[in-house]
GUDRENPA-881886 format. One record per residue (C-alpha): x, y negated, z negated; residue number from 1. Coordinates in nm, 3 decimals. Layout:
GUDRENPA-881886
[[X; Y; Z]; NUM],
...
***
This chain:
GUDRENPA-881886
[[0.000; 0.000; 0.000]; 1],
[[0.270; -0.226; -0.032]; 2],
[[0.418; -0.240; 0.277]; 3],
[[0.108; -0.297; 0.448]; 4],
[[-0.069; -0.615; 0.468]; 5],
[[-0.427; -0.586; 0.296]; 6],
[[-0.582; -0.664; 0.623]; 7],
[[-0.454; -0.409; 0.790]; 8],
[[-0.563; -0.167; 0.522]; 9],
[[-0.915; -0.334; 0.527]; 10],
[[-0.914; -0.221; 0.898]; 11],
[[-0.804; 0.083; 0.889]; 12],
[[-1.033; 0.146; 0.603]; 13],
[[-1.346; 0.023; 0.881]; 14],
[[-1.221; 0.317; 1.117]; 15],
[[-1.194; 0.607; 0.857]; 16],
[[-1.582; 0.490; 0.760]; 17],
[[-1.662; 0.542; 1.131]; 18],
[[-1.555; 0.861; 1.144]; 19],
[[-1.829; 0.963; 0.834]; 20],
[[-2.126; 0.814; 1.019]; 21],
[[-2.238; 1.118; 1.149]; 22],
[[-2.314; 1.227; 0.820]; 23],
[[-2.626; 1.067; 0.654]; 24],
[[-2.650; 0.871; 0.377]; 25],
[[-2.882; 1.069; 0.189]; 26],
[[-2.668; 1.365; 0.124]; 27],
[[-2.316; 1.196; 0.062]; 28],
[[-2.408; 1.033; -0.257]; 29],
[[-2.370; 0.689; -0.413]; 30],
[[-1.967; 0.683; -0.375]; 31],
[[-1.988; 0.713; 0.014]; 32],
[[-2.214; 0.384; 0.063]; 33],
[[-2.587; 0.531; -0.068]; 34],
[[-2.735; 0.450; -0.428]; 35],
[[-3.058; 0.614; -0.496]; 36],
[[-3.358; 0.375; -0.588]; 37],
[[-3.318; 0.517; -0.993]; 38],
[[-2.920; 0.481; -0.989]; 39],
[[-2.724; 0.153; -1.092]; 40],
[[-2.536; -0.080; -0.794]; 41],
[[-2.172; -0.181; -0.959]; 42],
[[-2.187; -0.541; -0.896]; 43],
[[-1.891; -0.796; -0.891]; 44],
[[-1.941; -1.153; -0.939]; 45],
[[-1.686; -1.436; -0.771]; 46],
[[-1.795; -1.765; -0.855]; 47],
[[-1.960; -1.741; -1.216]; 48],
[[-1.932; -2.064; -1.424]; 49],
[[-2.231; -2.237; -1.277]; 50],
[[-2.478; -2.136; -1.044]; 51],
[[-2.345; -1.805; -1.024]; 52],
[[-2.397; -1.737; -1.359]; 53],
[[-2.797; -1.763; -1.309]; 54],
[[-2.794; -1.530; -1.055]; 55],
[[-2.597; -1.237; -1.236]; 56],
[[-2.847; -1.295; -1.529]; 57],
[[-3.151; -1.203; -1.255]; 58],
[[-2.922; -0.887; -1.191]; 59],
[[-2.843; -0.769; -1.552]; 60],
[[-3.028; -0.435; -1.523]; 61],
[[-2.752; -0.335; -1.265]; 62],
[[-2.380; -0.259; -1.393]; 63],
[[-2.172; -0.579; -1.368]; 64],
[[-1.830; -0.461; -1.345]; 65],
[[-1.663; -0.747; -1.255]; 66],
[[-1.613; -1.107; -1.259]; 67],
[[-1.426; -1.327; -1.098]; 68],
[[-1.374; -1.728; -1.126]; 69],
[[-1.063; -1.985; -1.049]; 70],
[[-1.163; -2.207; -1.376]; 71],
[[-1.183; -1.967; -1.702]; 72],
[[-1.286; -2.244; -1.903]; 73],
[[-1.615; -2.331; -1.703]; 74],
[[-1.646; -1.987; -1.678]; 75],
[[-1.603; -1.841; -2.042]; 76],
[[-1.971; -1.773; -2.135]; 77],
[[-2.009; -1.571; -1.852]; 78],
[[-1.678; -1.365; -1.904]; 79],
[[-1.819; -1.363; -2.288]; 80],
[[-2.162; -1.237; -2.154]; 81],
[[-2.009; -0.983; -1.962]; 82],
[[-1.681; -0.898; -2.192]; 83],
[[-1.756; -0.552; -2.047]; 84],
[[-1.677; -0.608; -1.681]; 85],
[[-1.309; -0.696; -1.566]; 86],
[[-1.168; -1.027; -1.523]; 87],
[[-0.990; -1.211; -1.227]; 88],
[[-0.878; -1.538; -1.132]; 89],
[[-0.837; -1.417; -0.718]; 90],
[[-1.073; -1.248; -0.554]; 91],
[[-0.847; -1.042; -0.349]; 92],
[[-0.673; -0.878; -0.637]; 93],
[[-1.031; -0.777; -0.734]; 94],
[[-1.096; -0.642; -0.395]; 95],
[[-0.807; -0.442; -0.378]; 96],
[[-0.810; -0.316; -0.755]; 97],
[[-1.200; -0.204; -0.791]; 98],
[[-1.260; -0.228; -0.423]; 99],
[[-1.404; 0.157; -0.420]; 100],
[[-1.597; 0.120; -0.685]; 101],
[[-1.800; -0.184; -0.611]; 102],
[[-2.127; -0.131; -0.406]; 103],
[[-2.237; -0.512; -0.406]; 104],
[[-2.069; -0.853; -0.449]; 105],
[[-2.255; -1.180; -0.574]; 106],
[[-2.080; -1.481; -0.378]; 107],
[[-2.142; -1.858; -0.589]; 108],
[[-1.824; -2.057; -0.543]; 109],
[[-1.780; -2.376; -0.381]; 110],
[[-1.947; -2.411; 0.006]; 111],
[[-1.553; -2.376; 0.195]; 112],
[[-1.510; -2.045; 0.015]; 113],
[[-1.824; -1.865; 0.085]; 114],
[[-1.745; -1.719; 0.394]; 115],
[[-1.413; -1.575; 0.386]; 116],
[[-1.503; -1.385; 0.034]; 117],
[[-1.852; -1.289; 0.172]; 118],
[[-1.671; -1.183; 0.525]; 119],
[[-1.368; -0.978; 0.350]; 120],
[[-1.657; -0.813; 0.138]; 121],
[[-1.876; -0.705; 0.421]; 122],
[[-1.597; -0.574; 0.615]; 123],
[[-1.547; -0.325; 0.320]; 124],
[[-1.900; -0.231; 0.340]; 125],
[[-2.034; -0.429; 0.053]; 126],
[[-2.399; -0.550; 0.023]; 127],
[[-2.335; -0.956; -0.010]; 128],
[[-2.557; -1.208; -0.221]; 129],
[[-2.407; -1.546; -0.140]; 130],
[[-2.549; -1.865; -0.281]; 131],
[[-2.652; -2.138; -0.001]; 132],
[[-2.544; -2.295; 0.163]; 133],
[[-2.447; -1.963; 0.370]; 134],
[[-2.145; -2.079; 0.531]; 135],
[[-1.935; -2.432; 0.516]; 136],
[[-1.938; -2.430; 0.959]; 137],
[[-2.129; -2.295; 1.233]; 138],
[[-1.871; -2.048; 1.309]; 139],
[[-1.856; -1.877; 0.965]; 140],
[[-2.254; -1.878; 0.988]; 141],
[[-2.218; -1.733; 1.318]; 142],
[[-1.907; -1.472; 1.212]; 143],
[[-2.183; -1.373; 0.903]; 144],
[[-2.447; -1.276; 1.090]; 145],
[[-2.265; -1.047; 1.302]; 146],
[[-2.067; -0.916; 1.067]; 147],
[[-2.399; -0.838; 0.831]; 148],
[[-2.548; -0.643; 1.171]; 149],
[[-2.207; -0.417; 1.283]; 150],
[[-2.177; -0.295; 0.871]; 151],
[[-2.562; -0.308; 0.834]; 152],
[[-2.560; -0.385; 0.448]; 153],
[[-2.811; -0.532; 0.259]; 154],
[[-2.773; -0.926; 0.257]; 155],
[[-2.927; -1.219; 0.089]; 156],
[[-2.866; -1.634; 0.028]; 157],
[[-2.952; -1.750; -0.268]; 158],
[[-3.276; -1.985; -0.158]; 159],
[[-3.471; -1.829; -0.414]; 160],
[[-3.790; -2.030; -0.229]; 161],
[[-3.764; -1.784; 0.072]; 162],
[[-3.916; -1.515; -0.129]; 163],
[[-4.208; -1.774; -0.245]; 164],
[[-4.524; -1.717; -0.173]; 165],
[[-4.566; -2.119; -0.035]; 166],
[[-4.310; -2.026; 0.220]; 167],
[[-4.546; -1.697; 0.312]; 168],
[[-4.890; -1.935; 0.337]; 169],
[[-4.721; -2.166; 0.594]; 170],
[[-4.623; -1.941; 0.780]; 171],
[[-4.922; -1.761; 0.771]; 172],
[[-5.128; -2.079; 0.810]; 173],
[[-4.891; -2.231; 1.094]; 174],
[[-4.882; -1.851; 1.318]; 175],
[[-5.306; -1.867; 1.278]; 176],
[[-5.318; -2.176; 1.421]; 177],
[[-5.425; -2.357; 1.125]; 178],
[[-5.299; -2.729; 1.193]; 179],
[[-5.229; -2.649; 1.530]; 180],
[[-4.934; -2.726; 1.745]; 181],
[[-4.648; -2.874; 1.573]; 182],
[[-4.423; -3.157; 1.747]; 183],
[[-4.268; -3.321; 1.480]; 184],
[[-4.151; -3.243; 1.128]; 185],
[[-4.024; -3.496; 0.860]; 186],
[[-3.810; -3.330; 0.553]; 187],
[[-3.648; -3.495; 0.269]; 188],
[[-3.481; -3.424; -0.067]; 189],
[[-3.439; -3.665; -0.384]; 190],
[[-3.034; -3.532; -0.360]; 191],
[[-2.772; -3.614; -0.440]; 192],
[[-2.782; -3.620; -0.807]; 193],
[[-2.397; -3.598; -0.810]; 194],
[[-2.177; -3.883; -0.707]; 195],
[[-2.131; -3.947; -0.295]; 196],
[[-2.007; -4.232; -0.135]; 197],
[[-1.689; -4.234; -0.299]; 198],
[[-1.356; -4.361; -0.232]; 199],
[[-1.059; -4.067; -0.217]; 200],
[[-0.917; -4.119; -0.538]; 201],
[[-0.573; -4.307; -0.533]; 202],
[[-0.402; -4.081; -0.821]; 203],
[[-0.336; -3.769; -0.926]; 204],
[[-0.463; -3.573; -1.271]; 205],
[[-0.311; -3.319; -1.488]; 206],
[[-0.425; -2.977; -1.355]; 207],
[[-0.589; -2.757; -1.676]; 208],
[[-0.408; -2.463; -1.730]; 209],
[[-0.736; -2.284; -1.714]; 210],
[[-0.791; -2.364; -1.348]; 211],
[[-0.585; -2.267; -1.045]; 212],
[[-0.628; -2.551; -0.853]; 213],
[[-0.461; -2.333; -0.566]; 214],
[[-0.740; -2.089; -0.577]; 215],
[[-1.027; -2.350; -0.564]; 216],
[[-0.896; -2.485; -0.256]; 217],
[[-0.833; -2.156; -0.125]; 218],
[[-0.882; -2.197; 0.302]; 219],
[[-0.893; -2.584; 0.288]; 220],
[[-0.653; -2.856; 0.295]; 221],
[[-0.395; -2.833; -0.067]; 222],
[[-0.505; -3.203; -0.189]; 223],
[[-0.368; -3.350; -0.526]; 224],
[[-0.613; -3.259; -0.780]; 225],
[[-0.815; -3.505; -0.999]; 226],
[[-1.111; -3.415; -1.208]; 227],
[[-1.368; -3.598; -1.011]; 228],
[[-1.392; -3.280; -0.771]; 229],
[[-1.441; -3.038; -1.045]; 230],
[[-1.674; -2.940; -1.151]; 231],
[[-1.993; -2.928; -0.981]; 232],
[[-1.910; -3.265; -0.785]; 233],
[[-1.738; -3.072; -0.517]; 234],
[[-2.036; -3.087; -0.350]; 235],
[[-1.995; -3.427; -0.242]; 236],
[[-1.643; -3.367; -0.103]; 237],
[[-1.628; -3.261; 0.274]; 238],
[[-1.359; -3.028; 0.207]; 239],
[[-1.554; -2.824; -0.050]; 240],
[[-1.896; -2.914; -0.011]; 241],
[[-2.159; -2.996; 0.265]; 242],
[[-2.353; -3.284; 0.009]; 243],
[[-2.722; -3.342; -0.036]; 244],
[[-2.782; -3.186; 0.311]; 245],
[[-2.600; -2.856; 0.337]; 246],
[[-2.742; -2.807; -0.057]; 247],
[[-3.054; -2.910; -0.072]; 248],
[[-3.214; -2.823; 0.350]; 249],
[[-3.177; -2.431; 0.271]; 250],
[[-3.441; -2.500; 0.041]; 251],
[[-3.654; -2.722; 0.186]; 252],
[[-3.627; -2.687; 0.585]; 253],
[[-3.675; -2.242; 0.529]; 254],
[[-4.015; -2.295; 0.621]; 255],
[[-3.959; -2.498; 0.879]; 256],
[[-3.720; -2.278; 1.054]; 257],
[[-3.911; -1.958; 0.991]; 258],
[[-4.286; -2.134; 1.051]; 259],
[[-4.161; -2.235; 1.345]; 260],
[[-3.951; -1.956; 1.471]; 261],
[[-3.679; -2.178; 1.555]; 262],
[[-3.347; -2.148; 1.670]; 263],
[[-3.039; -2.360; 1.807]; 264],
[[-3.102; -2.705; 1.842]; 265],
[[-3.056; -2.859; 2.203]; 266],
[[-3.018; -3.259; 2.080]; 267],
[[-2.895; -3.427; 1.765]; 268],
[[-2.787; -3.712; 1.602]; 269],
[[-2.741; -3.872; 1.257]; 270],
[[-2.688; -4.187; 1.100]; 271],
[[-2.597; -4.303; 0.724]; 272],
[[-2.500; -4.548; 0.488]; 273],
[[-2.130; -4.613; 0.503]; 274],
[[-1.953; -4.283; 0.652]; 275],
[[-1.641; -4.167; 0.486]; 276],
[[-1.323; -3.942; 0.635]; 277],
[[-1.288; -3.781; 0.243]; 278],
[[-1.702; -3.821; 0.078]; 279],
[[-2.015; -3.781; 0.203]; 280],
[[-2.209; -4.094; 0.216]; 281],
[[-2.491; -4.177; -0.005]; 282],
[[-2.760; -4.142; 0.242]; 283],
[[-2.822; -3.990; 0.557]; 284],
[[-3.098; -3.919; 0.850]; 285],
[[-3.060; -3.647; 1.100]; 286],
[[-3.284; -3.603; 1.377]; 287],
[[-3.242; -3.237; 1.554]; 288],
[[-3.469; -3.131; 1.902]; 289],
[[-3.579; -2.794; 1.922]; 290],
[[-3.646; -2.623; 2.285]; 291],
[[-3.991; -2.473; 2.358]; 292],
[[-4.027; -2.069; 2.226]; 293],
[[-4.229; -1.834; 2.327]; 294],
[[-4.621; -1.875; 2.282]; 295],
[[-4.757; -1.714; 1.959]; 296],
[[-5.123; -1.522; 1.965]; 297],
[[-5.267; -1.853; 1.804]; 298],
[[-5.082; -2.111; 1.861]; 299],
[[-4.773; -2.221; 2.154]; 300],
[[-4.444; -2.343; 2.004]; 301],
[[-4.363; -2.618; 2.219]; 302],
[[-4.052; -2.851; 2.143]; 303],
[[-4.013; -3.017; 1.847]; 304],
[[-3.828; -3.290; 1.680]; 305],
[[-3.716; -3.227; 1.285]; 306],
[[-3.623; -3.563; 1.102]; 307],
[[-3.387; -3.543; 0.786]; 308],
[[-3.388; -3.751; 0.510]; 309],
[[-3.195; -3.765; 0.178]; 310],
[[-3.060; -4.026; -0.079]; 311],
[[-3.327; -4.200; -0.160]; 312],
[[-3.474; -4.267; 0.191]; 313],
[[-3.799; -4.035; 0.304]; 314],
[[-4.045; -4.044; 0.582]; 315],
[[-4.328; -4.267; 0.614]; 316],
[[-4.664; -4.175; 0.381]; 317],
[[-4.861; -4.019; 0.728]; 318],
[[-5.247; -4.132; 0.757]; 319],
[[-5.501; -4.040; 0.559]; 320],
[[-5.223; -4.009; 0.232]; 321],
[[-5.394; -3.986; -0.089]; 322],
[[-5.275; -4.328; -0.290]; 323],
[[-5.069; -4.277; -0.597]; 324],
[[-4.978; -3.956; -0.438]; 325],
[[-4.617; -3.893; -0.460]; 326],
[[-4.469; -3.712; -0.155]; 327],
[[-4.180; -3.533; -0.353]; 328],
[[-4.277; -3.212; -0.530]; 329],
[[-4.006; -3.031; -0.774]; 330],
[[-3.679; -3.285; -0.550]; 331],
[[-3.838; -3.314; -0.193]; 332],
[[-4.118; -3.212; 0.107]; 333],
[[-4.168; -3.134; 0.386]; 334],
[[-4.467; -3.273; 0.670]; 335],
[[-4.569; -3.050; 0.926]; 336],
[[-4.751; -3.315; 1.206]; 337],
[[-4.958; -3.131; 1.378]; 338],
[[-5.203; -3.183; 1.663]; 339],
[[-5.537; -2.997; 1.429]; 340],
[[-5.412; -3.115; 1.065]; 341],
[[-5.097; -3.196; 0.865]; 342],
[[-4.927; -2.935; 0.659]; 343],
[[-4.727; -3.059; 0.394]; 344],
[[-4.502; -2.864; 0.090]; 345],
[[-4.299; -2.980; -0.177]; 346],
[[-3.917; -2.814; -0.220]; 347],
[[-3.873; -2.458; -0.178]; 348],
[[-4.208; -2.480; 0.058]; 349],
[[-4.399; -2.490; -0.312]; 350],
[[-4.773; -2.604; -0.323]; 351],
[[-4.885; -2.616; 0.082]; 352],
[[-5.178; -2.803; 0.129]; 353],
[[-5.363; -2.965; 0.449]; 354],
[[-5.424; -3.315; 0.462]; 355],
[[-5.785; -3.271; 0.536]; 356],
[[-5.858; -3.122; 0.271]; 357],
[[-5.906; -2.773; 0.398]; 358],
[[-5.844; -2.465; 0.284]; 359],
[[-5.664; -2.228; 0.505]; 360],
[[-5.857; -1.845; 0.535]; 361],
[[-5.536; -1.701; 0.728]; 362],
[[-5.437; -1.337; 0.744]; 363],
[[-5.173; -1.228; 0.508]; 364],
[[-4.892; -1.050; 0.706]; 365],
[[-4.616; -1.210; 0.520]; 366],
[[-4.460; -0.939; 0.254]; 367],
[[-4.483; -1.120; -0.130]; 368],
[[-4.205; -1.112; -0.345]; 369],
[[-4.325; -1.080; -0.730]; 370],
[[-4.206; -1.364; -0.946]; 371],
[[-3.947; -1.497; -0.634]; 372],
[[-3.798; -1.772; -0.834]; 373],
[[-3.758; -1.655; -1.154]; 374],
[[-3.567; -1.296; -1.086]; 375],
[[-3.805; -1.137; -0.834]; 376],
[[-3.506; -1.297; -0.531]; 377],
[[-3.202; -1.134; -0.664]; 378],
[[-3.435; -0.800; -0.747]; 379],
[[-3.539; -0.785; -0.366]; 380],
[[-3.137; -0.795; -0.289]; 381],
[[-3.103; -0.519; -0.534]; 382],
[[-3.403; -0.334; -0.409]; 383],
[[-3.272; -0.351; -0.020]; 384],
[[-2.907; -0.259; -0.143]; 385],
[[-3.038; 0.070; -0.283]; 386],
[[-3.227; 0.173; 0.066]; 387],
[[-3.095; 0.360; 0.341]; 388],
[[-2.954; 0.090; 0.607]; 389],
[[-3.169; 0.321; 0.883]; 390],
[[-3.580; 0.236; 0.683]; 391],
[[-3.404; -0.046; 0.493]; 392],
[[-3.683; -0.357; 0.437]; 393],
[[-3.501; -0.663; 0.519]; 394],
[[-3.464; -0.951; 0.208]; 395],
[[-3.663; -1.274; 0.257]; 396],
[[-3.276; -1.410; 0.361]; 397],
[[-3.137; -1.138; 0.501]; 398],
[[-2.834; -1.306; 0.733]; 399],
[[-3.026; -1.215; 1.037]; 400],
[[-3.221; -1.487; 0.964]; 401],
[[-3.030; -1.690; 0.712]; 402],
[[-2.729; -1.710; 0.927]; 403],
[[-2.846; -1.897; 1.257]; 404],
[[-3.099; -2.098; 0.969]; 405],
[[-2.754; -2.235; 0.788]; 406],
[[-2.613; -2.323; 1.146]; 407],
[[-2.886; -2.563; 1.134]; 408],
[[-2.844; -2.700; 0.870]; 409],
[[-2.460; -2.751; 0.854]; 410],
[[-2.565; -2.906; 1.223]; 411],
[[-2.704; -3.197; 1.055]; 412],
[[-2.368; -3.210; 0.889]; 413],
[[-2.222; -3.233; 1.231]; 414],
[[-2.433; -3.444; 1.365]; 415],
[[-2.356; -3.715; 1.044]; 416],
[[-1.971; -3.704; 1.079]; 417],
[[-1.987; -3.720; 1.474]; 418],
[[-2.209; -3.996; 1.448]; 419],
[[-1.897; -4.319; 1.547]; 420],
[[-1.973; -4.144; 1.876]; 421],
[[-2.309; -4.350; 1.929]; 422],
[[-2.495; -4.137; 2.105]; 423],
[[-2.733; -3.778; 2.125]; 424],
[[-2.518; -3.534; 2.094]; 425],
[[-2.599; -3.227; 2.357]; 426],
[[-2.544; -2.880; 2.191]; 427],
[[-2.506; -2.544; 2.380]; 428],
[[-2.583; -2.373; 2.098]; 429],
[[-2.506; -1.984; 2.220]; 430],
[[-2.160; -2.069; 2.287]; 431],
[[-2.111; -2.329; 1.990]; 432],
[[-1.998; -2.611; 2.133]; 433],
[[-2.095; -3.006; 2.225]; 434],
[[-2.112; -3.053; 2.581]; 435],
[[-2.114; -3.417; 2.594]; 436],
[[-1.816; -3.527; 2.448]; 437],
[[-1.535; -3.647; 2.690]; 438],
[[-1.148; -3.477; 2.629]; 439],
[[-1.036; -3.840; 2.601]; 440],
[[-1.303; -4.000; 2.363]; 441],
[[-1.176; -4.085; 2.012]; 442],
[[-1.341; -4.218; 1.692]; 443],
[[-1.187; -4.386; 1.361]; 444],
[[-1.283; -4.301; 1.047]; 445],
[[-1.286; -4.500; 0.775]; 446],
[[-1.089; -4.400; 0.481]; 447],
[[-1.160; -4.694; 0.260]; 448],
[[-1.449; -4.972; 0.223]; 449],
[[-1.180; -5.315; 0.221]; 450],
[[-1.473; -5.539; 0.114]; 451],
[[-1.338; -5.840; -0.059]; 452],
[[-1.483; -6.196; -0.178]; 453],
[[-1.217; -6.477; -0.075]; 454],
[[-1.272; -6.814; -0.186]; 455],
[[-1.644; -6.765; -0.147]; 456],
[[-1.702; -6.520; 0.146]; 457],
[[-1.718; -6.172; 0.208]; 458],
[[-1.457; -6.000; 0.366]; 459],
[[-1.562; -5.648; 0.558]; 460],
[[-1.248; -5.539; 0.674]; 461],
[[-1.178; -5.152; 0.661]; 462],
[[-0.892; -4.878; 0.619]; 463],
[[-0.948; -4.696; 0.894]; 464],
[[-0.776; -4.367; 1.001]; 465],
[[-0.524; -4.433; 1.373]; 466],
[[-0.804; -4.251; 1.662]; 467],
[[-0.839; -3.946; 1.659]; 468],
[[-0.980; -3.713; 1.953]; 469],
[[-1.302; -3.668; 1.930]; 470],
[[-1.366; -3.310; 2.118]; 471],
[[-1.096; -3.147; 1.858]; 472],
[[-1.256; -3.321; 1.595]; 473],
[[-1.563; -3.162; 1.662]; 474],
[[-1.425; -2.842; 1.760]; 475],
[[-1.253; -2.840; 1.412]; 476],
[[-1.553; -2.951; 1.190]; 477],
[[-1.716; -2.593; 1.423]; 478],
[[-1.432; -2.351; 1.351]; 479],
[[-1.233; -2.442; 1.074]; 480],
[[-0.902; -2.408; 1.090]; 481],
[[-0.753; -2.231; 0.800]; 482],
[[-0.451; -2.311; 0.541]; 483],
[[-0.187; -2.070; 0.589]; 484],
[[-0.216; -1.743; 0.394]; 485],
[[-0.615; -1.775; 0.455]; 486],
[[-0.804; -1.536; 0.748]; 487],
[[-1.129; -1.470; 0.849]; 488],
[[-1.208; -1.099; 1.020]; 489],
[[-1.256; -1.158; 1.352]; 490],
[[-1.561; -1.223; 1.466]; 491],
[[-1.775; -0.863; 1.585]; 492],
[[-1.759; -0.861; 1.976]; 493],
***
């Protein structure tokens, strides 16, 4: 083992599986791949101090083996909850130590590490719970998806309203034709409730010697650290993070994605308040055209327009709006405009009701999920991990659909950071890439607001970043590229 490199071994691994396919599941027992419905999944945790640690309490009747976390201080309950299970600061070690005898791996770091630990554990033929958002890119989304289909384990992102049964009645209400055909959609969250907007701090802090500061950043740029990244406030931070969008959409646009069977967008663009190389910026609006689908029994899909809107700003109260009314249920909502009625929802697709007044008779055909947000989403993971892959019942996230949902969203991230390029941006969305941006356009990037008062008046100059081409910009906000020492698998032909 060491001489060889631990990819290599991962690979090699893949082909000597292969080779037992033939055999079924049912007969070769739990340590080949199968656990029976009555038998216990051995469950490792990476990522445990904060959300994380939420989700392995909705999975205590399993065996938690393991846990893993760069910052043992943040995450000392949970190693104290779970003194039982081993402890790591690096996933890999964890991988290659208990590897074998781990069926299923619960993924909550920070939103740049999420798809290289959820893509290493796949690859080994573990069944993956990874908090949202999915992936930090469109590529890892992409590279998920696939991966999730060639190993065919059981997968699930943690947007616990998925498995809701508000996110079942739209759909149910939108595929019967209930409000009829829907052309626009407005969406907005209350987020961010962490600092954005923020300069890239001038100095440099004293790293805790109960964080590995190396670890944290893992694929990403090595910066200097200082304590206003972490904790928790990572998400504001385009390294780590995706900010109010990438955290808060998963929740809130799942029924908008799934209602309206949607896939790539064709056309975006976004705008904010001041736009940052380093932070995301307070507040943002993304606007993202879908293409017609195909016609439903009830009701045609034709294209569609889906508006964004976070920090503070929100859509326009539509007609008929009961006054006093407030539009954001439990941190956002959602309004479905269409040509019958208007849906609307609050977060996590909670409380649908019709502005009209009526109440929707549809057909169930949507699957419920007992008590979805309090346990019953982590217990479906659990409950698909212990079925045979062949009559396996997807999750209400499965990556099949989660993946090519989070490529939406982090396209609104896109759309934000490309927006110096003043215009729609075009988006050929099967072979991930813009198709309207020149190999000689550039942008600048400001890396500092210079506003100043000078005897009286307002200065507005800004510390801006030399140009920078805009096509590898792009291409590199797509597909990241990696710090040395940190690989994805390939992606699955």
């Amino acid at each position: 083992m060491s001489n060889i490199s631990r990819r290599s071994f991962l690979q090699k691994g893949t082909v000597a599986a292969a080779a037992l396919t033939i055999v079924p599941n049912s007969i070769l027992g739990k340590s080949h791949g199968h656990t029976a419905p009555t038998d216990k999944l051995n469950i490792a945790g990476v990522g445990i101090g904060g959300r994380g640690a939420g989700v392995l309490r909705n999975m205590e009747g399993e065996n938690l083996v393991a846990m893993c976390d760069v910052d043992w201080k943040y995450a000392k309950k949970t190693f104290d909850r779970y003194s039982q299970a081993k402890k790591y600061w690096d996933y890999r070690k964890m991988f290659d130590e208990m590897g074998s005898s781990i069926d299923a791996v619960m993924v909550a770091t920070a939103d740049h590490t999420h798809a290289i630990i959820a893509s290493d554990a796949i690859s080994m033929g573990k069944h993956v719970y990874c908090e949202k958002p999915l992936t930090h890119s469109v590529y890892e989304s992409r590279l998920l998806t696939k991966l999730a289909d060639k190993y065919q384990v059981a997968t699930q992102m943690g947007n616990q309203g998925s498995s809701a049964e508000g996110v079942d009645l739209i759909c149910e209400w939108i595929w019967n034709g209930e409000i009829g055909e829907v052309t626009k959609v407005e969406a907005f969250t209350d987020r961010p409730i962490w600092p954005q907007g923020l300069m890239t701090p001038e100095k440099a802090d004293k790293i805790p010697s109960t964080l590995n500061w190396d670890l944290f950043t893992g694929p990403a740029e090595l910066k200097p650290y200082n304590n206003i990244y972490h904790p928790w406030n990572w998400r504001g931070w385009w390294s780590y993070g995706t900010g109010a969008l990438g955290d808060m959409a998963c929740h809130i646009l799942h029924p908008v994605f799934k209602g309206l069977k949607l896939g790539y967008p064709t056309r975006v663009q976004g705008s904010s308040t001041l736009l940052l190389r380093d932070c995301a910026p307070s507040a943002q609006h993304v606007q993202l055209i879908f293409p017609a689908r195909d016609n439903m029994p009830k009701v045609a899909l034709p294209e569609v327009e889906v508006h964004w809107y976070d920090g503070g700003l929100r859509p326009p109260m539509p007609v008929g709006f009961p006054a006093g009314r407030n539009m954001n249920d439990e941190g956002g909502g959602v309004i479905f405009h269409g040509t019958k009625d208007t849906l609307m929802c609050g977060c996590y697709g909670v409380r649908p009701w019709l502005l009209s007044g009526r109440v929707p008779n549809a057909p169930k055909v949507c699957r419920r999920v007992p008590d979805a947000t309090s346990g019953g989403h982590e217990k479906d993971f659990i409950r698909a991990a212990k079925e045979n892959a062949a009559s396996r019942v997807k999750t209400k996230s499965d990556f099949s659909e989660a993946g090519p949902f989070n490529e939406m969203v982090v396209m609104g991230v896109l759309a934000v950071r490309l927006q110096e390029l003043n215009k729609e941006l075009l988006w050929d969305g099967p072979n991930m890439r813009f198709t309207n941006i020149g190999d000689d356009e550039t942008i600048e990037i400001v890396i500092r607001d210079g506003f100043k008062i000078k005897d009286g008046h307002p200065t507005f100059a800004k510390d801006k970043t030399d140009p920078i081409n805009a096509k590898q910009f792009a291409e590199e906000l797509i597909k990241h590229n990696y710090r040395a020492g940190w690989n994805l698998v390939d992606m699955p032909k």
